[in-house]
GUMIDREN-15317 format. One record per residue (C-alpha): residue in three letters; x, y, z. Coordinates in steps of 0.5 Angstrom, whole numbers, plus 500, padded with zeros to 3 digits. Example, Ala and Ser with C-alpha at 12.3 -4.5 7.8 and 13.67 -1.06 7.14 Angstrom:
GUMIDREN-15317
ALA525491516SER527498514
end
This chain:
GUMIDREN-15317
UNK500500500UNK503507499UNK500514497UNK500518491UNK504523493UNK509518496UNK509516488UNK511523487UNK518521491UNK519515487UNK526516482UNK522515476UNK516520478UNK520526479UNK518531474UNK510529473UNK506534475UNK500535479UNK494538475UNK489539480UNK488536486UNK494537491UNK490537497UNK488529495UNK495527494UNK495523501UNK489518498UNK492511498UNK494506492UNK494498492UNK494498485UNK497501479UNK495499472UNK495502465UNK489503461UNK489500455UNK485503450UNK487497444UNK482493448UNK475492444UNK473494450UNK474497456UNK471494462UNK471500468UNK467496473UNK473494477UNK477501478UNK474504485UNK479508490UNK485505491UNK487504483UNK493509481UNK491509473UNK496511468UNK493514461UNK496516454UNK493522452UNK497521445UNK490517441UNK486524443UNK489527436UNK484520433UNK479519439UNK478525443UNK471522445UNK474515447UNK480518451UNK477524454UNK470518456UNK475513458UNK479519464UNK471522466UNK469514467UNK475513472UNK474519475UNK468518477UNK469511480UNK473515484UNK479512484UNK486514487UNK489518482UNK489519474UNK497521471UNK496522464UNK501521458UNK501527454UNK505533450UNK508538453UNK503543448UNK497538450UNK491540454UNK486536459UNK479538457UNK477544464UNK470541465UNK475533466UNK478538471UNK472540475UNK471533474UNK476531478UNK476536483UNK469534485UNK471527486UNK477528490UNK482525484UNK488528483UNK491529476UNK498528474UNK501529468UNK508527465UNK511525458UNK518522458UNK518517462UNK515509459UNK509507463UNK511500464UNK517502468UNK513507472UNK508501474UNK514496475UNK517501480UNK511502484UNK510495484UNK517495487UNK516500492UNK509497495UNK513490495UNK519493499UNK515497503UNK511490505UNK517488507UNK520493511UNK513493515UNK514486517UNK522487518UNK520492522UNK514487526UNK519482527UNK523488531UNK518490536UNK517483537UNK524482539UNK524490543UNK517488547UNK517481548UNK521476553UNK525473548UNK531468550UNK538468546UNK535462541UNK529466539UNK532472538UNK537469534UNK532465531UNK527471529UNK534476527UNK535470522UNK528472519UNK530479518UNK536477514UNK539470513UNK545472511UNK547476519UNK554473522UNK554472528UNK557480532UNK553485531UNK553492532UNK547497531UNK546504529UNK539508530UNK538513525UNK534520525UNK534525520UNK536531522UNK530534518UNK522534521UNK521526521UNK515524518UNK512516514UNK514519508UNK520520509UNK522513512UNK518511506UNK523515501UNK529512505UNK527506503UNK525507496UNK533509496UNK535504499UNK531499493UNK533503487UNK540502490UNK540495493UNK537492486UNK543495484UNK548490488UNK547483486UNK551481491UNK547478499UNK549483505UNK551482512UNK548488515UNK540491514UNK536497514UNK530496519UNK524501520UNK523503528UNK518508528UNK520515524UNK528513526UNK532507521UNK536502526UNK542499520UNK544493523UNK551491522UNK554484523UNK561481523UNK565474524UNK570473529UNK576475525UNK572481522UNK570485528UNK577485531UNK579490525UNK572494524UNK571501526UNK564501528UNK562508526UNK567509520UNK563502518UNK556505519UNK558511515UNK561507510UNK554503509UNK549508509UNK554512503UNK554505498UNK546506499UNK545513497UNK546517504UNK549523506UNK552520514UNK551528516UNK543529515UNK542523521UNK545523528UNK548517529UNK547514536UNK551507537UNK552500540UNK560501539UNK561494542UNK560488539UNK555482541UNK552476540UNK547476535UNK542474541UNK543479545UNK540484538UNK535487544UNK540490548UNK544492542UNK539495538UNK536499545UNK544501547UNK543505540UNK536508541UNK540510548UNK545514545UNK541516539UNK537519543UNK542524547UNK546524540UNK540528537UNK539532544UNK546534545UNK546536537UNK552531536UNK553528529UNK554521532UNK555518539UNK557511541UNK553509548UNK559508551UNK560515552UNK552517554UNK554517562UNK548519566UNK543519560UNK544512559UNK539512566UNK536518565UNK532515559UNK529510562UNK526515565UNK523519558UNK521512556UNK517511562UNK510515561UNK508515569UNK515517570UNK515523565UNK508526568UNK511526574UNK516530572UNK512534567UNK509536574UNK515538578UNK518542572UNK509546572UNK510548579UNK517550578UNK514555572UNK509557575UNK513559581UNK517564577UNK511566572UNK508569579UNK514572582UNK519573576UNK524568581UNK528565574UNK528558578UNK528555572UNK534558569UNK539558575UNK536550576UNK539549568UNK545553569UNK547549575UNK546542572UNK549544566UNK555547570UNK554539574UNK553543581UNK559548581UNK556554584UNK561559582UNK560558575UNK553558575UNK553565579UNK559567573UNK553564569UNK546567572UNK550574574UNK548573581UNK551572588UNK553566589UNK548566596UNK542568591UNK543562587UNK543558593UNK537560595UNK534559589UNK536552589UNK534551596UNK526554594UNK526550589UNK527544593UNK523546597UNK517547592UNK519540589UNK519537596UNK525534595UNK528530601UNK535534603UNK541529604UNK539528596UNK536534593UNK542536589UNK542529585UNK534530585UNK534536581UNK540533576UNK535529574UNK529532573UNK533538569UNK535532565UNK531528564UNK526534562UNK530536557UNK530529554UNK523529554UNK522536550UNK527533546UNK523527544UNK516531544UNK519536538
end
């Protein structure tokens, strides 16, 4: 299944144009044919929403009315979008505009490219997005459910037969606004490339979300002269990316290919902190205290909890102007230095502190160890607004 404007990102549909109907371009396709008008005669009692019809305009010059006849019949089985082959001087009748408008049928028109080929490469695309939505299933199989070594093992092999036995795992996130369309080109990119390679591979692509967690094995031998984030860069450039339009969070070390979870988990971590610190990549090994915060974004009850600390802190401030907030954020990014926080806030040092004692005091904070608390909470906030935008 796929939309027709994520037909308009496939290779071969690049220059179409859109006629009418933008605001329909999110119907859904699940079958791309050609109207043949050589048939005797054409049968239209099957093309209903769901069709993307390809038409040639090119028998007008002949058969105006069959042409023009045949478009308005499939416009008014509503189907889910009409592209129409035509010369770049040709024009589509205004009252099959209307038509079309009425119906909520957007049409395209194009010229150069052969109508075979494009429907071969939508039906190449809904094949691959099929298998990546199972890939993708057969991942949160492994993430949310007890599974042991053997069976993880065993649904990895699923993903791909060709896994050795070390893996390393890379998540994956745009550094632009993260949407399904654009998973979905990521992996059109990746069948336009892929069907260029004839040889099997020992790493694949795996959909997670609105991220791509890329899963890298090796043998024994191998993984002794592997540098896991040259490696990573090195794939995602063969497969037509650009390493530097992701942030690339990490497993680093490798492990058994049962330990897949832990992997993959390890590197959704350290993605996670890599996107909220702005760093191109970051391996887990270096994520320190946000490895234990993100078990905390990733809890919902946890994250309300501390929604509600950050509101009364706000709220705080919002009455008596007191700038809570600010010196709390100052002070953990400054890891508990007075001094600097002071340098920072420009305020006395004996202001800052008073302000962290009223913030403690507002949150309820046990005192033996608020200083830690409050680390936490700013923390871990961040992490959630992070996540949230």
């Amino acid at each position: 299944m796929i939309t027709v404007n994520e037909i308009l990102n496939l290779t071969l549909f690049k220059k179409f144009k859109v006629l009418t109907g933008k605001e329909y371009l999110t119907n859904t396709v699940t079958t791309a044919v050609i109207l043949e008008y050589e048939s005797s005669r054409i049968q239209y009692a099957g093309y209903c929403y769901g069709y993307f019809v390809l038409v040639s305009y090119f028998f007008a010059a002949t058969n105006p009315e069959l042409v023009n006849g045949s478009i308005r019949n499939l416009i008014q089985k509503h189907v889910s979008g009409i592209a129409i082959k035509l010369l770049p001087e040709e024009r589509i009748p205004e009252d099959i505009i209307q038509l079309a408008k009425e119906n909520h049928v957007p049409l395209l028109t194009f010229y150069d490219e052969f109508m075979e080929d494009l429907i071969i490469n939508i039906n190449e695309s809904m094949k691959t997005r099929a298998q990546y939505i199972v890939h993708e299933e057969k991942l949160n199989l492994i993430l949310n459910e007890h599974k042991d070594n053997d069976e993880v093992q065993r649904i990895a092999y699923e993903i791909n037969p060709d896994f050795k036995k070390k893996i390393i795992c890379a998540n994956l996130i745009s550094k632009e606004v993260s949407t399904n369309l654009q998973v979905h080109t990521y992996f059109d990119s990746l069948m336009y490339h892929r069907s260029r390679m004839n040889n099997s591979n020992s790493w694949t692509f795996v959909k997670s979300g609105y991220n791509v967690i890329l899963i890298c094995s090796f043998d024994e031998q191998e993984i002794k002269d592997v540098h896991a984030l040259s490696y990573i860069k090195e794939i995602l450039s063969q497969n037509g990316f650009i390493p530097t339009s992701f942030f690339i969070g990490y497993s680093a070390e490798p492990v058994d290919l049962g330990r897949l979870k832990e992997a993959v988990h390890k590197a959704q971590v350290a993605g996670a902190v890599c996107q909220f610190q702005n760093m191109e990549s970051l391996s887990y090994k270096y994520v320190g205290i946000y490895k234990y915060a993100m078990s905390i974004v990733q809890d919902d009850i946890l994250c309300e909890e501390i929604r509600k600390k950050i509101e009364i802190l706000e709220e705080y401030d919002r009455l008596h102007e007191a700038n809570l907030m600010r010196t709390l954020v100052s002070f953990v990014s400054n890891n508990g230095d007075y001094s600097a926080t002071s340098e920072e806030c420009y305020q006395h040092t004996n202001t800052i502190r008073y302000r962290i004692k009223k913030a403690e005091q507002l949150l309820d904070l046990e005192e033996s160890t608020a200083d830690e608390e409050i680390t936490m909470i700013i923390r871990c906030y961040h992490l959630i607004q992070s996540r949230i935008g």
